[in-house]
RODO-2510 file (C-alpha; in nm, 4 decimals, decimal comma):
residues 109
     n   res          X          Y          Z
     1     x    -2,0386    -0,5501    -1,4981
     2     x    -1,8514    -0,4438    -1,8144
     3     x    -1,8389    -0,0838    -1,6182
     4     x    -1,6746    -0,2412    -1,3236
     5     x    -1,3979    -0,4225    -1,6081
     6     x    -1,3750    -0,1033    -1,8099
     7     x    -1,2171     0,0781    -1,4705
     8     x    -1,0062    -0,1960    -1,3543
     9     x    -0,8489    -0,1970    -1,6950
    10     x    -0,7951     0,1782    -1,7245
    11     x    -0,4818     0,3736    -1,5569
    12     x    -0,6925     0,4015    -1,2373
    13     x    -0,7500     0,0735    -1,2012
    14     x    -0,4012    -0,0489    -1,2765
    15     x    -0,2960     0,2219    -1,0177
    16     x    -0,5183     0,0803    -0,7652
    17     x    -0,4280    -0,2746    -0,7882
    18     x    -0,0816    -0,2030    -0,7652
    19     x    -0,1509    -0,0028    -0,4289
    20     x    -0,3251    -0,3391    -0,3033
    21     x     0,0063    -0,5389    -0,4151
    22     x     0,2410    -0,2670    -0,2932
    23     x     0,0128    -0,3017     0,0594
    24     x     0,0696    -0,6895     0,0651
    25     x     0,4523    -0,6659     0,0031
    26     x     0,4454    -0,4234     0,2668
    27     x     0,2656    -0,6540     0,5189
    28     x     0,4790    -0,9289     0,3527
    29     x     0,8143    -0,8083     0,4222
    30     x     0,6640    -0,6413     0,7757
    31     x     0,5723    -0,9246     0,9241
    32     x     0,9110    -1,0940     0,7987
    33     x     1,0770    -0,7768     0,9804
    34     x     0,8830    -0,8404     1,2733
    35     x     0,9687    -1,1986     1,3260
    36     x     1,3179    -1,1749     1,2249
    37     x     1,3904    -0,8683     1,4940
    38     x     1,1389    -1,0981     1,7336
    39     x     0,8902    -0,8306     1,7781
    40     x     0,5927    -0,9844     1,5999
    41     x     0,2653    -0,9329     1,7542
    42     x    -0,0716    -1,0543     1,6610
    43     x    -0,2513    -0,7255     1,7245
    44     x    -0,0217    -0,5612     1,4770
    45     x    -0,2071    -0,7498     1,1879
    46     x    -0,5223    -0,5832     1,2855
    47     x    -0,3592    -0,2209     1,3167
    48     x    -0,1929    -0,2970     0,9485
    49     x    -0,5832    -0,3864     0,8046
    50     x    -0,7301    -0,0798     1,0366
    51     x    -0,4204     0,2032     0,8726
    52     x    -0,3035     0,1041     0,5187
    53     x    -0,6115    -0,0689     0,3787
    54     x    -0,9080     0,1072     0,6220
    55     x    -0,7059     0,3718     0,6225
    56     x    -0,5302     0,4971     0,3202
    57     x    -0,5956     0,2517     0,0233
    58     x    -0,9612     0,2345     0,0211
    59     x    -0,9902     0,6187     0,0489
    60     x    -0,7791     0,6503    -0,2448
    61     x    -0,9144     0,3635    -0,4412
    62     x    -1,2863     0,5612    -0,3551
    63     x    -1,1435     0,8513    -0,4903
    64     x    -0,9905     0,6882    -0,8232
    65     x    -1,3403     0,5392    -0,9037
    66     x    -1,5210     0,8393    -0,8089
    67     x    -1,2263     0,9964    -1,0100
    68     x    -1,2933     0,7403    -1,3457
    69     x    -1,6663     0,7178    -1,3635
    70     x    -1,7082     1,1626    -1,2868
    71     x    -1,4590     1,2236    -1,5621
    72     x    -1,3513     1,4910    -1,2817
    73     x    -0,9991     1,6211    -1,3633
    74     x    -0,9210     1,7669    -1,0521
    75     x    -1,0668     1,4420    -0,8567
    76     x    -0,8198     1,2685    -1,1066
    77     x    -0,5299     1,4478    -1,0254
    78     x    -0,5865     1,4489    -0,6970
    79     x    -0,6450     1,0810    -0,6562
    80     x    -0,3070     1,0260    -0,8682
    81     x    -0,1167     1,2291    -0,5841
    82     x    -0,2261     1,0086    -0,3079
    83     x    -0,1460     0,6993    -0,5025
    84     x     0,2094     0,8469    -0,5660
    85     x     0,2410     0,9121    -0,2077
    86     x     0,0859     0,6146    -0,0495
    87     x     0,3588     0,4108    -0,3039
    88     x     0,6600     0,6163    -0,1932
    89     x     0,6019     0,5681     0,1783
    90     x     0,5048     0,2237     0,1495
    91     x     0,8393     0,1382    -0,0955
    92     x     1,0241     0,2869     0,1876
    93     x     0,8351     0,1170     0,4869
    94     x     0,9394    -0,2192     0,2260
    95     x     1,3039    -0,0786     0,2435
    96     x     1,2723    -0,0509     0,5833
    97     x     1,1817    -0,4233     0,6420
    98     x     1,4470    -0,5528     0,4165
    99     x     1,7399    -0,3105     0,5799
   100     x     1,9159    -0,5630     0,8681
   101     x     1,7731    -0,4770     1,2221
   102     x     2,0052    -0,2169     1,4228
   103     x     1,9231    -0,4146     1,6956
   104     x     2,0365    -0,7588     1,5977
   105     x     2,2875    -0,6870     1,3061
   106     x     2,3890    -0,9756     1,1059
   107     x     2,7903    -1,0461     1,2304
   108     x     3,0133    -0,9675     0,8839
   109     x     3,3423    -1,1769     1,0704
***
C-alpha cells in the first residue's frame, strides 16, 4: 500500500489525477453544453466513459505507472506527452462547452 501512496504523490500521480479532474470538467461542462443547445442524449454518457476514460485516460494513466514503478525514461517521457496532449484537447473541448452555441446565440439587444 505505501507503493500505491508513494506514486499517487509523485509527478505521475499528480499528472494523472488531474487528467481524471480535467475528464470530469470536461463531462461537466459537456453535458451543460448539451442541455443548454438541447441536444443532450443519454447514450452520449456511455460514449464519454467508452472514449476519454476507456479510451485515452486509463491508457495513459497505465503508462504513467508502468512509467513510475520501471524507472523507464523513455516510458516517462512518453507517458508525459500523452498527458500534455490529452489536457490540451480536453481544455479546448472545455472551451468549447463554455463558448455560446452558434445555433442558439444569446441576443446582446
Amino acid at each position: 500500500m505505501e507503493q500505491v501512496t508513494e506514486f499517487v504523490n509523485s509527478t505521475g500521480g499528480l499528472a494523472v489525477k488531474g487528467a481524471l479532474i480535467a475528464a470530469f470538467l470536461d463531462f461537466a461542462f459537456g453535458v451543460f453544453a448539451a442541455f443548454r443547445d438541447g441536444t443532450f442524449a443519454v447514450d452520449a454518457l456511455a460514449a464519454f466513459v467508452r472514449k476519454h476514460l476507456l479510451g485515452r485516460v486509463f491508457p495513459i494513466s497505465l503508462m504513467a505507472i508502468v512509467a513510475f514503478y520501471s524507472n523507464d525514461g523513455f516510458m516517462t517521457a512518453a507517458a508525459a506527452a500523452a498527458l500534455t496532449a490529452y489536457a490540451a484537447e480536453t481544455l479546448g473541448s472545455v472551451y468549447d462547452s463554455i463558448r455560446t452555441s452558434t445555433s442558439n446565440p444569446i441576443p446582446t439587444d
